[in-house]
Every structure is written in C-alpha cells, then in structure tokens.
DOLUMSE-725490 format. One record per residue (C-alpha): residue in one letter; x, z, y. Coordinates in pm, whole numbers. Layout:
BEGIN
<code:a east:X up:Z north:Y> $
...
! end
This chain:
BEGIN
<code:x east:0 up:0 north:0> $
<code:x east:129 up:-94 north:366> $
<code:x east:173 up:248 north:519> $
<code:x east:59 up:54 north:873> $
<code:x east:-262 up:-4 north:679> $
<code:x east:-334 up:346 north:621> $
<code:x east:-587 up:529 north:818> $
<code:x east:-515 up:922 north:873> $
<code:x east:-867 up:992 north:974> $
<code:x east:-1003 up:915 north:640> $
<code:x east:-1133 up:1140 north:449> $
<code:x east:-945 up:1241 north:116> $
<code:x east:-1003 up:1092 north:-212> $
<code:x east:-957 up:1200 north:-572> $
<code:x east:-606 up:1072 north:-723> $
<code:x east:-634 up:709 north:-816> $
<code:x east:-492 up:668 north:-1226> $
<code:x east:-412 up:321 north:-1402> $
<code:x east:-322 up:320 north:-1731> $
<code:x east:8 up:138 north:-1853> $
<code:x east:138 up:170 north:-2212> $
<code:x east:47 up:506 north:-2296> $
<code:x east:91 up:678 north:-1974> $
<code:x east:-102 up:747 north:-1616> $
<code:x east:-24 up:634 north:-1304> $
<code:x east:-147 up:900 north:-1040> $
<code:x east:-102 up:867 north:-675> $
<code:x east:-103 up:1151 north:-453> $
<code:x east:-16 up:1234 north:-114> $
<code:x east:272 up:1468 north:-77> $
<code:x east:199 up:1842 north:51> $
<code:x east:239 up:1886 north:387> $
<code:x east:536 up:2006 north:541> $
<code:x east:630 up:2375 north:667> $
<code:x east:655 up:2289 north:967> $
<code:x east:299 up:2070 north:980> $
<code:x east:158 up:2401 north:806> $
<code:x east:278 up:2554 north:1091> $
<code:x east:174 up:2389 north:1393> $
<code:x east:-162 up:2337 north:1236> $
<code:x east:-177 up:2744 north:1217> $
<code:x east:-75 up:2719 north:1649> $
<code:x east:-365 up:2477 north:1716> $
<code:x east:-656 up:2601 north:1538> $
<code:x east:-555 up:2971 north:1656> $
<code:x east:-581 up:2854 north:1990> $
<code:x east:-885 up:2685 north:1947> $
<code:x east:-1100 up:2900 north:1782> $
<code:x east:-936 up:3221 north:2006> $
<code:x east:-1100 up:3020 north:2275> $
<code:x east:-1408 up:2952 north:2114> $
<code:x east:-1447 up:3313 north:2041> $
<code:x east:-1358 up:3463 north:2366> $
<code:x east:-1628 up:3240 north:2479> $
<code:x east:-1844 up:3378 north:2246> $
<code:x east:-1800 up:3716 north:2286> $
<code:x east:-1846 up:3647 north:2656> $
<code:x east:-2190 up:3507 north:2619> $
<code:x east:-2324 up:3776 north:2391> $
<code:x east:-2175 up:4057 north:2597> $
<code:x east:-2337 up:3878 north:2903> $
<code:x east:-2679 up:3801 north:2734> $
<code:x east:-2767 up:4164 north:2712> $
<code:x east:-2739 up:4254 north:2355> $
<code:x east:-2554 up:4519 north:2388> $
<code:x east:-2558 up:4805 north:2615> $
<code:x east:-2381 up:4771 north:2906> $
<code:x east:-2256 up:5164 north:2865> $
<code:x east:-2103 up:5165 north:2500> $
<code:x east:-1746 up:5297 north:2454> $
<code:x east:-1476 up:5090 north:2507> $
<code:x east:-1418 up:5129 north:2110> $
<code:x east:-1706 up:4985 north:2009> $
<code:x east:-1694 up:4710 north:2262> $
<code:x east:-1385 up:4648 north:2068> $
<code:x east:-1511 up:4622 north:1723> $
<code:x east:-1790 up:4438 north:1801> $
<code:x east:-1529 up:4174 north:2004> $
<code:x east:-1345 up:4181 north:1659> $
<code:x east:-1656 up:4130 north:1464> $
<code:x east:-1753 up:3826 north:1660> $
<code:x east:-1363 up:3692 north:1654> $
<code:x east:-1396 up:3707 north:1239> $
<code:x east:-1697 up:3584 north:1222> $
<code:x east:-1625 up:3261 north:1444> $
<code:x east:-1278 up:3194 north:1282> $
<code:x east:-1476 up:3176 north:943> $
<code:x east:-1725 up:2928 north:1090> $
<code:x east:-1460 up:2779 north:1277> $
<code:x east:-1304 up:2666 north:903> $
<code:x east:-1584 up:2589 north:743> $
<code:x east:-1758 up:2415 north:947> $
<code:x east:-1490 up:2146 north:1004> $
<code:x east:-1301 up:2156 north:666> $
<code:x east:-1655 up:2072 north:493> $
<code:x east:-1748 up:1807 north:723> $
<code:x east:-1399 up:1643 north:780> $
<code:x east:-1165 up:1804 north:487> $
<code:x east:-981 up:1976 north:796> $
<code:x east:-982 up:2144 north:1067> $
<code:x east:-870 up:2073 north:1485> $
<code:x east:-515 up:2158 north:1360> $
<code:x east:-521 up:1932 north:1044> $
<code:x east:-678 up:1628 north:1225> $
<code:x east:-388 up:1619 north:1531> $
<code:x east:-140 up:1629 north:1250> $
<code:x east:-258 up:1409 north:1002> $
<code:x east:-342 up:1676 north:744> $
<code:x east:-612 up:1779 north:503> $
<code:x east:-740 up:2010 north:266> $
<code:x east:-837 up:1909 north:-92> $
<code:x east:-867 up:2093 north:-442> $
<code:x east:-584 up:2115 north:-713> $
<code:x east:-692 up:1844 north:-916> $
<code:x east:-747 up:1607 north:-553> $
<code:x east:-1164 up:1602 north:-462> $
<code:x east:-1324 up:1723 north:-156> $
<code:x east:-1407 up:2072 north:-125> $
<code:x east:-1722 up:2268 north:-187> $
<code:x east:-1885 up:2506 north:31> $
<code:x east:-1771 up:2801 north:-161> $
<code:x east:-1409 up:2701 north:-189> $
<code:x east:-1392 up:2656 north:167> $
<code:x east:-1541 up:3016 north:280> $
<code:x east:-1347 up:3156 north:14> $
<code:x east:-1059 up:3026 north:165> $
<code:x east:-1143 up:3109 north:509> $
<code:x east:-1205 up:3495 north:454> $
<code:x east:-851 up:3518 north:243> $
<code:x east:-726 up:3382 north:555> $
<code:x east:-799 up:3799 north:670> $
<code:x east:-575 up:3935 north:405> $
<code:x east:-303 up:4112 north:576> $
<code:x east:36 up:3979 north:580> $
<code:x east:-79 up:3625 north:462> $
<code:x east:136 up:3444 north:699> $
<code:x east:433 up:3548 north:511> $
<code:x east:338 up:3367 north:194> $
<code:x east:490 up:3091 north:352> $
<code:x east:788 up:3207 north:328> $
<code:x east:762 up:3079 north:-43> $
<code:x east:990 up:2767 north:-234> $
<code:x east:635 up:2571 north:-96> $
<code:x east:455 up:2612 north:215> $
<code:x east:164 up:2729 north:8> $
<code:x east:-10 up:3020 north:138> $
<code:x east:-235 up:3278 north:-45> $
<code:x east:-550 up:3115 north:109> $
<code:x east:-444 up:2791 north:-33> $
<code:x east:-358 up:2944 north:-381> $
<code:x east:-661 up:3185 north:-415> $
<code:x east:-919 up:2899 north:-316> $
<code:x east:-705 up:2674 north:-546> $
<code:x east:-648 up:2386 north:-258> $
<code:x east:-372 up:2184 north:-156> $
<code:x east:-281 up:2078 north:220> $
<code:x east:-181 up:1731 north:184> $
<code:x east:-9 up:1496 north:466> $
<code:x east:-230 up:1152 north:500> $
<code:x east:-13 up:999 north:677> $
<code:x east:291 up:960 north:466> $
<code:x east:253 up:712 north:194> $
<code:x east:116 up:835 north:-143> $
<code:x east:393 up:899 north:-402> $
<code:x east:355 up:768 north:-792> $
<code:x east:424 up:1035 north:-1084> $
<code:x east:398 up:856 north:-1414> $
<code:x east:278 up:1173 north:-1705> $
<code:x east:226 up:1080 north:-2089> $
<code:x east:-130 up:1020 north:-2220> $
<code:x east:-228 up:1287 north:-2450> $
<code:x east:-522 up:1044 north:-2648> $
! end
C-alpha cells in the first residue's frame, strides 16, 4: 500500500490475513510510540481540564448547590464533576472515532488485542482504570503500554505509519 494513499482519519479495521502455503499473512499497524503516548496524554488533559472547569463553572453558577457550603465540599464536588467528565470525555470520542482529541492530532487510535473496534464496556473500563493511582508510570515499561491499555485489553496503534507484515504458521 502507498503510504501517501493512506488516510489517518479512518477508522481502524480488524487485521487483514491471506493465506500462502500454510501460513497467514497479518497486517497490523505498529503501536504507537512513547513519545505519541505521551503527547496524546498532554492534549486530552488539557482538553477535558477545560471542559471540566467549564463544567464545574456552570453547575456551581446554576444554583445547585448552596452558595454557603465549605470550601471542602466545594472541592469534592469540583473533583466529582472533573472524574466524571474525563470518563465521558473518553468514551464518548473513543466509541465514536476509536480515539480521542489527543489520538486524532497525532494520528493514533485505540483498538482491541486481536485488532476490532471497541465496545462500550471496554472503553469505560478503560477510562475509569485511567484513575488508578500511579498509572502513568506503567509507561515506564519495555512498551509504552499502560495499565488502562492492558486491563481493557487494547492496543494504541499509529495509523499513519505503514502497516507491517508478520507471517505465523497455520495451525489447520
């Protein structure tokens, strides 16, 4: 395939396989870099930091709450709102696009192990391990896999480098 022929907005498809002689041709796209990983983390915390500040503003302005709770709660309740629009935040997009604002600017996406689309319940699964503590450092790994990617069983492939052949022996 041309790689000036590809398009990095499409969405992701399952591996293609072609049989030759006793053995199957799969194509895959290679996992996405650490440093891709990374600035994908940057964007997408920036965006939805912004989306939630300005929903935290809204509710706090609408009246909801009482204008004389302690500053503690007004905390908790900011948190509350911040989790509960960073989950959206992920599934919303990686369901309807197979990424997020982060994947999309650098050519990335999210599919399972074995290379389909997502469900619904992989993908909120994966955004609430996001909250385990100290899950950026399962990067630091021999792959820039982290324990959201591992726990939901999903791979973060780059799109826009070609796809790369592994040949594996037929076992019928």
């Amino acid at each position: 395939m041309d790689p000036a022929n590809i398009n990095p907005y499409q969405a992701p498809n399952a591996p293609l396989e072609r049989r030759q002689q006793n053995q199957v041709i799969v194509l895959e796209h290679p996992d996405a870099s650490r440093w891709k990983r990374f600035f994908n983390y940057l964007i997408d915390l920036v965006v939805y930091q912004l989306i939630a500040e300005v929903v935290i503003q809204l509710v706090f302005q609408s009246g909801l709450f009482d204008l004389h709770i302690e500053i503690l709660e007004t905390q908790i309740y900011g948190f509350l709102i911040a989790i509960a629009v960073m989950v959206a935040y992920y599934a919303i997009l990686e369901y309807s696009f197979g990424a997020s604002i982060g994947k999309l600017i650098t050519g990335t996406r999210v599919i399972t192990s074995n290379g389909e689309p997502l469900g619904i319940g992989q993908i909120v699964g994966r955004s609430f391990a996001r909250l385990i503590p100290f899950e950026l450092f399962s990067f630091f790994g021999t792959k820039p896999r982290g324990w959201h990617d591992s726990l939901s069983q999903t791979l973060v492939v780059d799109v826009r480098k070609p796809q790369q052949q592994r040949y594996r022996s037929e076992l019928f």
